[in-house]
N, C-alpha and C positions, 0 to 999 in steps of 0.2 A: 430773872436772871439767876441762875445758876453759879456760883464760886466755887474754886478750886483752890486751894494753898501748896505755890512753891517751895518742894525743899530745898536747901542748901546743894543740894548733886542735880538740880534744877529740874527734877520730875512732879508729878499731880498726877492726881486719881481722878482719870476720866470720870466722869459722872456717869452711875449705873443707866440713869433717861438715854444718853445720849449715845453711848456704849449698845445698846438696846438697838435702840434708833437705828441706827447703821451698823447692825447686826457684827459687834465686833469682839472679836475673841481674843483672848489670850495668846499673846506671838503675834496678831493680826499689826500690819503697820499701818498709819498713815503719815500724811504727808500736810506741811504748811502750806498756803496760799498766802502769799502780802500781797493785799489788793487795798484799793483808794479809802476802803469802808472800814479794813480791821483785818485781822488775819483769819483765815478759812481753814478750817479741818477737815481731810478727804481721807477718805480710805481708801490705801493702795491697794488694789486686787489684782488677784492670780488669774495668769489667763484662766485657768481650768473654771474660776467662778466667774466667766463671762463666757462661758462658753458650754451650749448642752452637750451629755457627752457622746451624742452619737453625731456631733459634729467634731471632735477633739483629733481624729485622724486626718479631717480636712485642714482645722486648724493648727496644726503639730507641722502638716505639711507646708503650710504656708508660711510659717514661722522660718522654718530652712532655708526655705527658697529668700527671703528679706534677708536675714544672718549670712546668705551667699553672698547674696549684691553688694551686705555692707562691708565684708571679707574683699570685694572684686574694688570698689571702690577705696578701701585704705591703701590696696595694693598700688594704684592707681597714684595717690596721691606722693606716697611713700617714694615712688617711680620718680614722680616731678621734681622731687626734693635737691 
């Protein structure tokens, strides 16, 4: 096991193994998981690093079209109110 020491502003220094590991940079975020076992550390990634870039024009466009629906449907709701 690996330790880490929390400061008082409540931060730690990822460990360089693990940093490594999940290829994590400086500015990079991740995100908690509380699950039954202990909490989990993921790394939140950017569409563009899920995606190759000569699919980024497909996926740029598909992102629109969801941010549409979900514009269509607030309006929707906002409407019921």
């Amino acid at each position: 096991m690996i330790k880490a020491k929390l400061t008082k502003n409540g931060m730690i220094n990822f460990p360089a193994k693990y940093r490594k590991k999940l290829n994590l940079k400086p500015g990079d975020e991740v995100g908690f998981l509380e699950t039954a076992e202990g909490i989990i550390i993921v790394p939140i990634l950017d569409l563009f690093d899920l995606t190759d870039a000569s699919e980024l024009p497909v996926a740029k466009e598909i992102i629109a079209e969801i941010y549409e629906e979900r514009q269509k449907e607030r309006k929707q709701v906002e409407a019921k109110k």
